[in-house]
N, CA, C and O atoms as a Tinker XYZ file with bonds, in Angstrom:
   236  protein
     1  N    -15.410000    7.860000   -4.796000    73     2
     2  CA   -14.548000    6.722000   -4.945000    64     1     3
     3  C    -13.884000    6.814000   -6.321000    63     2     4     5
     4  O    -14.389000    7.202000   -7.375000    81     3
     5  N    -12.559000    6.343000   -6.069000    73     3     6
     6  CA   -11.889000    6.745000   -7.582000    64     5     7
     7  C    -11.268000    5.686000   -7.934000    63     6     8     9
     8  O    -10.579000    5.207000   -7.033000    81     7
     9  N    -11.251000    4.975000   -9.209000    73     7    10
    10  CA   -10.910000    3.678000   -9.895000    64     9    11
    11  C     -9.655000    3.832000  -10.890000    63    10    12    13
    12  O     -9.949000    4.194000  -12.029000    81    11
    13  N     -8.418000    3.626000  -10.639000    73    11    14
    14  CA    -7.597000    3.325000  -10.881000    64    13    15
    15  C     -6.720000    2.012000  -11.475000    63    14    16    17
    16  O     -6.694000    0.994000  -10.783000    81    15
    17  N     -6.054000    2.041000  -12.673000    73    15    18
    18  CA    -5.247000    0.822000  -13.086000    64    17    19
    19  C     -3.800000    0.652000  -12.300000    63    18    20    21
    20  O     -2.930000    1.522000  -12.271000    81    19
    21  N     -3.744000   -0.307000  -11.834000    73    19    22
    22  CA    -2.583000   -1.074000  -11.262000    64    21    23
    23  C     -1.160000    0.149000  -11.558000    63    22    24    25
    24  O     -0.510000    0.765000  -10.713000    81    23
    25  N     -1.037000    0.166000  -13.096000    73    23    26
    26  CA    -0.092000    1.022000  -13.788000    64    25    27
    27  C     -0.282000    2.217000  -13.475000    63    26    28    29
    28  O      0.822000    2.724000  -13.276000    81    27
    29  N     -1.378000    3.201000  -13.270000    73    27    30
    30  CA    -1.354000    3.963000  -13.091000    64    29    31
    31  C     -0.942000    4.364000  -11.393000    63    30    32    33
    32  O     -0.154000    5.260000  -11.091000    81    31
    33  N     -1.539000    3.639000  -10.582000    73    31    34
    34  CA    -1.261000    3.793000   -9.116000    64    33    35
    35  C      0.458000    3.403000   -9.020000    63    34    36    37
    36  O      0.932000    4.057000   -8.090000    81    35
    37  N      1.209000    2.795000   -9.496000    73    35    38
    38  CA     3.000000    2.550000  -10.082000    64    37    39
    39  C      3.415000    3.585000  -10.233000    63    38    40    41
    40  O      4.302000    4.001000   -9.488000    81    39
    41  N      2.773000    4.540000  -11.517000    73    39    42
    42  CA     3.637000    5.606000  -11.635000    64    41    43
    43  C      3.464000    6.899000  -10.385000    63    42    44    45
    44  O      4.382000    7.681000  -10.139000    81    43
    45  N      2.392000    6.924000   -9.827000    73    43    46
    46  CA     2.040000    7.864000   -8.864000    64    45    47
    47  C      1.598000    7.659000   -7.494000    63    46    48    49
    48  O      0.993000    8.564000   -6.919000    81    47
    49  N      1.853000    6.518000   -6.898000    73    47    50
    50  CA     2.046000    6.018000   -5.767000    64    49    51
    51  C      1.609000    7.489000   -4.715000    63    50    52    53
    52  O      0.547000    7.942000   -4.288000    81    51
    53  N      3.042000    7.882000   -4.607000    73    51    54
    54  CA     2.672000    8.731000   -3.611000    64    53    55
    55  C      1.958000    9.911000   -3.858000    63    54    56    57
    56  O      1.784000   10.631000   -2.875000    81    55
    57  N      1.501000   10.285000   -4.934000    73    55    58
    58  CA     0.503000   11.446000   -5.236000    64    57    59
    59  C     -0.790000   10.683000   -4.996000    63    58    60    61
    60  O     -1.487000   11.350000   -4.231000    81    59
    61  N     -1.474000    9.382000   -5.398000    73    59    62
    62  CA    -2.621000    8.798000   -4.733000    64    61    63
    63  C     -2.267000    8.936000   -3.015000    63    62    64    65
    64  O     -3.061000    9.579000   -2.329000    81    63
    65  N     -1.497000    8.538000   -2.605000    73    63    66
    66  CA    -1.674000    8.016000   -1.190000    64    65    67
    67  C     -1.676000    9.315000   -0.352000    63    66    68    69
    68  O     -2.356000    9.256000    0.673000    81    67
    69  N     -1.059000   10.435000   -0.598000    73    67    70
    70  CA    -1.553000   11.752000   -0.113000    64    69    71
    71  C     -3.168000   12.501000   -0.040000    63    70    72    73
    72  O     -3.749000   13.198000    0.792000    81    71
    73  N     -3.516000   11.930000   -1.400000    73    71    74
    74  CA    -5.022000   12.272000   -1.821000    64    73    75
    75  C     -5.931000   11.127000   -1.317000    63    74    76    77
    76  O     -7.098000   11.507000   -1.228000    81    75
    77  N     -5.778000   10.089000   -1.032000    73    75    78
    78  CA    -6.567000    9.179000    0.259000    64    77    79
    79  C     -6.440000    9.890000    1.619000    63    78    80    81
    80  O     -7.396000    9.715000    2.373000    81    79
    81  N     -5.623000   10.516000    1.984000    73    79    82
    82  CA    -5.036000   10.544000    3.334000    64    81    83
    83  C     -5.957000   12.240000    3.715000    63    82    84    85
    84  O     -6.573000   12.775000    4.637000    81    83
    85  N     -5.542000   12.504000    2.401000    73    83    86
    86  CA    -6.099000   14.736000    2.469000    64    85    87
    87  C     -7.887000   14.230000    2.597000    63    86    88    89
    88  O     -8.716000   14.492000    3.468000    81    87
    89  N     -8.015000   13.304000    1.151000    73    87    90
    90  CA    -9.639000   13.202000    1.283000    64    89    91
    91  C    -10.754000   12.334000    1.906000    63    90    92    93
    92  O    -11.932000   12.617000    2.128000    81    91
    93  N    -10.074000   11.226000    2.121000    73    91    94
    94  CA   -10.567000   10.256000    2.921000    64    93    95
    95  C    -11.301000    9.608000    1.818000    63    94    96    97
    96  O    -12.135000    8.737000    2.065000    81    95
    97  N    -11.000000   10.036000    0.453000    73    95    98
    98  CA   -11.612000    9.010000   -0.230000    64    97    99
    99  C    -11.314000    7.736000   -0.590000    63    98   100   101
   100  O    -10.177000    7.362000   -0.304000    81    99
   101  N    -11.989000    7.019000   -1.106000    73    99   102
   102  CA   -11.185000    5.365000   -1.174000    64   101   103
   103  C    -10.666000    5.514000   -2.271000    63   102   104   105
   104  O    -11.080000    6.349000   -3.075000    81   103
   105  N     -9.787000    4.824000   -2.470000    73   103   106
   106  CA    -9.301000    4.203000   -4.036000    64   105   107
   107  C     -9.170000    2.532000   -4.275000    63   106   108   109
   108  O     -8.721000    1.541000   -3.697000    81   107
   109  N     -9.954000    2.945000   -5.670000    73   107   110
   110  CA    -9.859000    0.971000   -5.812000    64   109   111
   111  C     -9.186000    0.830000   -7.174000    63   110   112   113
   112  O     -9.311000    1.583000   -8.140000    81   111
   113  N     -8.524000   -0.160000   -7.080000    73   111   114
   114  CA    -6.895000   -0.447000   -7.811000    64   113   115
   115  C     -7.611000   -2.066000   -9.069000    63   114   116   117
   116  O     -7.992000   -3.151000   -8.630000    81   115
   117  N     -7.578000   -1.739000  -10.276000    73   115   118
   118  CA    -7.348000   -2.826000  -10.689000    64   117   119
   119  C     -6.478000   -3.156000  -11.663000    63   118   120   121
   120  O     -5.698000   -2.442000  -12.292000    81   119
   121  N     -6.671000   -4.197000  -11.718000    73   119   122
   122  CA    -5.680000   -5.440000  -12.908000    64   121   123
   123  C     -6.377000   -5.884000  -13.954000    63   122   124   125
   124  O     -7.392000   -6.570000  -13.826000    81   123
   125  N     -5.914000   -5.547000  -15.007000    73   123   126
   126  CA    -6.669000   -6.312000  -16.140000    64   125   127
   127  C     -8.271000   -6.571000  -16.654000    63   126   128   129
   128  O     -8.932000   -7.413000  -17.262000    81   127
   129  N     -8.466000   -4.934000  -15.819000    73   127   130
   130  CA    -9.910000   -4.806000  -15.438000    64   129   131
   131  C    -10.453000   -5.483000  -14.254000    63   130   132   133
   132  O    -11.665000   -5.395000  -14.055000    81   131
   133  N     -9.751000   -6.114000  -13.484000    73   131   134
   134  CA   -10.796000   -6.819000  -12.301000    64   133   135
   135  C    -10.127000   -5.643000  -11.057000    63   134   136   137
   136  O     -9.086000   -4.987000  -11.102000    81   135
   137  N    -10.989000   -5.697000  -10.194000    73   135   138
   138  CA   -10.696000   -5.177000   -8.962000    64   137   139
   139  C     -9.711000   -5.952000   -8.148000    63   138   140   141
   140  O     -9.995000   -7.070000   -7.718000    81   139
   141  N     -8.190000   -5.196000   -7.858000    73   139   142
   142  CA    -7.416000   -6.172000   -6.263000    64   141   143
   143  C     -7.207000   -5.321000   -5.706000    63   142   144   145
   144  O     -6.034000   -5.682000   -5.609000    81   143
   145  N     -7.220000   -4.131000   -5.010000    73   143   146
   146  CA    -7.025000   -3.547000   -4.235000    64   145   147
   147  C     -8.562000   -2.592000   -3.571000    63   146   148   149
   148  O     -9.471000   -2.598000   -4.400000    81   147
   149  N     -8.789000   -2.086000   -2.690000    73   147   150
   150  CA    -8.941000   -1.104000   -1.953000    64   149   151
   151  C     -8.602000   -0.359000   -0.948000    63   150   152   153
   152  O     -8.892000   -0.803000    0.163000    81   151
   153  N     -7.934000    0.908000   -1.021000    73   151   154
   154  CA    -7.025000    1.520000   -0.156000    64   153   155
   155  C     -7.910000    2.893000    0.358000    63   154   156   157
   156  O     -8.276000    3.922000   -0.210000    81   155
   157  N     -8.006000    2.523000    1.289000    73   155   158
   158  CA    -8.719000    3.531000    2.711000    64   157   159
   159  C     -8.040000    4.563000    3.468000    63   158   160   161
   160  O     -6.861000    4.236000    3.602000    81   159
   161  N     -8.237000    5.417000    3.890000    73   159   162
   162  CA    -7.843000    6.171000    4.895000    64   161   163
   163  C     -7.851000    5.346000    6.349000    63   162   164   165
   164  O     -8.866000    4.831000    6.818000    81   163
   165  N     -6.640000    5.320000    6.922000    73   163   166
   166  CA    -7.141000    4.750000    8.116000    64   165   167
   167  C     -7.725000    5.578000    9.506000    63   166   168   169
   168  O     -8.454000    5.230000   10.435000    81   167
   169  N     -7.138000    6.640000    9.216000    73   167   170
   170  CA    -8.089000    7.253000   10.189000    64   169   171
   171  C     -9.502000    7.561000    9.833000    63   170   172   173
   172  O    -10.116000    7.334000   10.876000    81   171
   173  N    -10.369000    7.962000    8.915000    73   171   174
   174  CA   -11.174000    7.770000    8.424000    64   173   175
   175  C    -12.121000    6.618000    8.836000    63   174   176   177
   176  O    -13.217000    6.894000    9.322000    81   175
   177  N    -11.681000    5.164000    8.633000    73   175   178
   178  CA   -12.262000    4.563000    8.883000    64   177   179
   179  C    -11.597000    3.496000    9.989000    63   178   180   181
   180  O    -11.367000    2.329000    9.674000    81   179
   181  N    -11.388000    3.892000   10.974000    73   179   182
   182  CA   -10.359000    3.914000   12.468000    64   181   183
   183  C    -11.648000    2.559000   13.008000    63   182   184   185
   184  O    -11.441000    1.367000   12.778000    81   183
   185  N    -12.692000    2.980000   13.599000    73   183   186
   186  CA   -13.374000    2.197000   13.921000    64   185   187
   187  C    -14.254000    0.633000   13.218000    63   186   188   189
   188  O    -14.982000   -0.209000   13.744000    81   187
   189  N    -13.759000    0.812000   11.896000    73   187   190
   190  CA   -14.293000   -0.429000   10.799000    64   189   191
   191  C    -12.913000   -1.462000   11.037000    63   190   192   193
   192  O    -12.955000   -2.685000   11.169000    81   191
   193  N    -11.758000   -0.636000   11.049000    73   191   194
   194  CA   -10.566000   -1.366000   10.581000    64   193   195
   195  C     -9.759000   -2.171000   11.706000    63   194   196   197
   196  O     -9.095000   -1.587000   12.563000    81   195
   197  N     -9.872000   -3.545000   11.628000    73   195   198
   198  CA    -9.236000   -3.974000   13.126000    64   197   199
   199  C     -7.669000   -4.183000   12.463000    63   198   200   201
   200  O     -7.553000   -4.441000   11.265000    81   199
   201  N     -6.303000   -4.026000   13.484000    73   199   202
   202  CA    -5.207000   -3.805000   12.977000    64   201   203
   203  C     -4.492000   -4.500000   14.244000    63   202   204   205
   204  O     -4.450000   -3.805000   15.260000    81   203
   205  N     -3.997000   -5.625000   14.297000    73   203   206
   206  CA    -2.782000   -6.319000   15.151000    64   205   207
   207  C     -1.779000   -5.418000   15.210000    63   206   208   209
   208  O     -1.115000   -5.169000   14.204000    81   207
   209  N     -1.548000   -4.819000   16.399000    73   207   210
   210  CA    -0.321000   -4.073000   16.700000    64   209   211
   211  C      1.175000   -4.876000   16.545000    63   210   212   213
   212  O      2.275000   -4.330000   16.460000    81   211
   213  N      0.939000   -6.058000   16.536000    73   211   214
   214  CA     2.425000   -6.792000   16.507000    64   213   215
   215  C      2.546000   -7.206000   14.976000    63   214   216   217
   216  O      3.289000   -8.129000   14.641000    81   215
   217  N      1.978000   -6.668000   14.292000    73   215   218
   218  CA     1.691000   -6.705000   12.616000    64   217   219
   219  C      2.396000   -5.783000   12.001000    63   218   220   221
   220  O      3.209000   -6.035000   11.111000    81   219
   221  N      2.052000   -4.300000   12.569000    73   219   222
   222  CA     2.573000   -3.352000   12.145000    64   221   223
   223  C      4.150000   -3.109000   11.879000    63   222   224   225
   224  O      4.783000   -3.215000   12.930000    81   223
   225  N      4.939000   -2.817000   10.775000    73   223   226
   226  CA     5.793000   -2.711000   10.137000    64   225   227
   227  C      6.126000   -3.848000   10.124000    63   226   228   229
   228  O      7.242000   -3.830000    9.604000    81   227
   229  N      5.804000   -5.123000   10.431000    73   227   230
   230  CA     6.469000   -6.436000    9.480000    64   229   231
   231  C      6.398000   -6.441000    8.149000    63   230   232   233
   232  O      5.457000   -6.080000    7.442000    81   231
   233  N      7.811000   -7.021000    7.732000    73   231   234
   234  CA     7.343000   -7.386000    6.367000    64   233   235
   235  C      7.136000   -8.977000    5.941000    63   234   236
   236  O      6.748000   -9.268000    4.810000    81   235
């Protein structure tokens, strides 16, 4: 599991989100030292993750 600042996941967005996706490892994102994010592989964890199909690409 790899712990990341807010700022840092900004400047490299898509170099984290490739390396979740290649390793299936998690990444957890914080702010000001507190934890707000955790970002998963979803196939990885396919069966934990429930996902509304009429959700998907709304913004």
């Amino acid at each position: 599991m790899k712990v990341i600042s807010e700022r840092a996941l900004k400047d490299r967005m898509s170099d984290f989100l490739r390396e979740v996706e290649a390793t299936g490892e998690e990444l957890l994102v914080t702010k000001d030292g507190q934890l707000v994010l955790k970002i998963i592989s979803y196939h990885r964890f396919a069966d934990e993750v429930e996902l509304n199909p009429k959700e998907i690409g709304k913004n």
